[in-house]
Wavefront OBJ file of the C-alpha trace (Angstrom):
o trace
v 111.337 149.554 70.737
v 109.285 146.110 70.450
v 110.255 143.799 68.205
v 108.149 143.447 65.420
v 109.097 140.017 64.155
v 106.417 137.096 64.316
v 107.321 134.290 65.875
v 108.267 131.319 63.909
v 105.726 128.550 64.825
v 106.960 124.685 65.757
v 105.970 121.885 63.539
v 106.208 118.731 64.359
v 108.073 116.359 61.807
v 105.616 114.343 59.862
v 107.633 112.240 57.636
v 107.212 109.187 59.336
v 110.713 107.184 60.038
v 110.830 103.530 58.619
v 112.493 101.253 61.006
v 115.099 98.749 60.049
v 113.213 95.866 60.400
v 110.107 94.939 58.324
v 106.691 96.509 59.748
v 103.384 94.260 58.574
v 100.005 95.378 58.845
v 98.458 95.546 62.206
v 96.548 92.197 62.148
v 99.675 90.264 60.996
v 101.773 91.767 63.555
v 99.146 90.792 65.923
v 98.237 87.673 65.064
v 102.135 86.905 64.431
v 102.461 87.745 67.851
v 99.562 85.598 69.489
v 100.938 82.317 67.990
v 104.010 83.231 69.929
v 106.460 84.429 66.912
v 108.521 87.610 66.107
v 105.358 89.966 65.286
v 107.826 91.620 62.568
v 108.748 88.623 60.470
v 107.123 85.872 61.952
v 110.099 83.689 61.297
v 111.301 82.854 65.226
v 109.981 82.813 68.283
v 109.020 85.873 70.274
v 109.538 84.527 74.383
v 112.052 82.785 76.191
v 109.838 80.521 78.359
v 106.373 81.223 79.143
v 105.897 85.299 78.863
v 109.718 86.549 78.999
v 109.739 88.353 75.690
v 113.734 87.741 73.741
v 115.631 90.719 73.596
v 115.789 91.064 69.973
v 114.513 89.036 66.795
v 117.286 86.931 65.533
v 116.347 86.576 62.197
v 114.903 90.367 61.753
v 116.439 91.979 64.411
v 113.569 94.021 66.397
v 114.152 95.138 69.081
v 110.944 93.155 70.795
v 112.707 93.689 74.518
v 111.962 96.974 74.247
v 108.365 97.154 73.709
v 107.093 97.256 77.021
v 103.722 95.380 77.705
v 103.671 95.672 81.308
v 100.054 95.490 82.824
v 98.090 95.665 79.759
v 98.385 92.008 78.668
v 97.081 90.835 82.557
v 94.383 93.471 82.238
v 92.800 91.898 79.011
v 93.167 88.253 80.188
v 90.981 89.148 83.427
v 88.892 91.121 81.284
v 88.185 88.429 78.942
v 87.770 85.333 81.584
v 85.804 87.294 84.220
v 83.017 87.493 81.154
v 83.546 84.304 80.187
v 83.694 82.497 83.674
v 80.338 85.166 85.609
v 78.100 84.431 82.357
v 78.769 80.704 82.473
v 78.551 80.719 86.451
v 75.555 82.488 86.481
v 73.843 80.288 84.036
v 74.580 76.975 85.398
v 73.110 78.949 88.976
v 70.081 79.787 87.247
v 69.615 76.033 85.317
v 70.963 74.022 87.686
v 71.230 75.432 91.213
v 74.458 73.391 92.402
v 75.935 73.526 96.011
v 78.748 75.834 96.570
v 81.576 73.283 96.914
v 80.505 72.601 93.547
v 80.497 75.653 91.859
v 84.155 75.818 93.482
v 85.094 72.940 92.174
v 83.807 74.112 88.481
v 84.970 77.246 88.214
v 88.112 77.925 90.086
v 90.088 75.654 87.929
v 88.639 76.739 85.070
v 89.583 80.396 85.775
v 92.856 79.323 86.255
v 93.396 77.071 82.976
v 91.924 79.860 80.713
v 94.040 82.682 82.251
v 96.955 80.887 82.033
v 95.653 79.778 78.481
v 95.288 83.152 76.914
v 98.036 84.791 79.461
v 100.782 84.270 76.674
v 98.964 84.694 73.107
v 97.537 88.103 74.547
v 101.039 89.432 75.562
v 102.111 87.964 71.847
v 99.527 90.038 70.157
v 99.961 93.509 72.407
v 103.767 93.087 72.162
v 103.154 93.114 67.732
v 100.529 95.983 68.673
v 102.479 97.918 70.433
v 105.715 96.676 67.868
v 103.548 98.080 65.055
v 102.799 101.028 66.747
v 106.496 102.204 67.912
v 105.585 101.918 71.507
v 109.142 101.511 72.515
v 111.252 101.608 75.641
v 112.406 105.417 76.175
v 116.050 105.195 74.910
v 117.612 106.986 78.403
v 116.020 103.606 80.434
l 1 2 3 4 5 6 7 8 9 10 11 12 13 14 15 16 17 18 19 20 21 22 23 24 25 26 27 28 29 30 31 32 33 34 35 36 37 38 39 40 41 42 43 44 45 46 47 48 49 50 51 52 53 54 55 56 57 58 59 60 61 62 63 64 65 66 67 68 69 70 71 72 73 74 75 76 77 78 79 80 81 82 83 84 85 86 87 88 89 90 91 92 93 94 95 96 97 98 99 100 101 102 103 104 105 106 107 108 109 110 111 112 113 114 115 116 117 118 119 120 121 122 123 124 125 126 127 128 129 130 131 132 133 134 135 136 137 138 139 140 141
């Protein structure tokens, strides 16, 4: 005989879990974040060095090591200064018509000193994105 019983259906838990250390709005954690601080209290500083993100806040204590930024931070940089550096490089073409050693000499070092420029205060403001967001490090890696 079948069993006549409906099946119970799975819900998902919706009461959202509060973290131990304070959470700000998404623009403060952001903006926290691209000025090079914790993105949760904005009390220390959020990198070791250049873009080696500290393991945990030592005033707050998040966990900002495990928020993995990975690609996305070199992603928007290049986004950004590709836009920045064609438009300007094609307008100075069109006004000015300069030889190519010149154009080289223009706009290869300023690629490089406005990626390495916003290189760090983008990974500060995805790492208090992502912070806000509880995009965290699996806990099995």
């Amino acid at each position: 005989m079948p069993d006549t019983q409906v099946p119970t259906r799975w819900q998902p838990n919706r009461s959202p879990e509060v973290p131990p250390w304070p959470v700000p709005p998404l623009l403060v954690a952001m903006g926290r974040g691209a000025r090079g601080l914790c993105p949760a209290c904005g009390k220390t500083h959020a990198f070791i060095g250049y873009l080696r993100v500290v393991p945990e806040c030592a005033v707050c204590g998040a966990p900002l090591g495990e928020v993995r930024a990975d690609d996305a931070p070199p992603y928007f940089t290049v986004f950004i200064v590709a836009h920045v550096v064609i438009t300007a490089m094609f307008l100075v073409y069109q006004a000015y018509d300069p030889p190519y050693w010149v154009q080289a000499a223009i706009w290869l070092p300023t690629t490089v000193v406005m990626s390495m420029g916003l290189l760090r205060p983008i990974k500060g403001a995805t790492l208090g994105l992502m912070l806000k967001l509880g995009l965290m490090k699996p806990a099995g890696e």
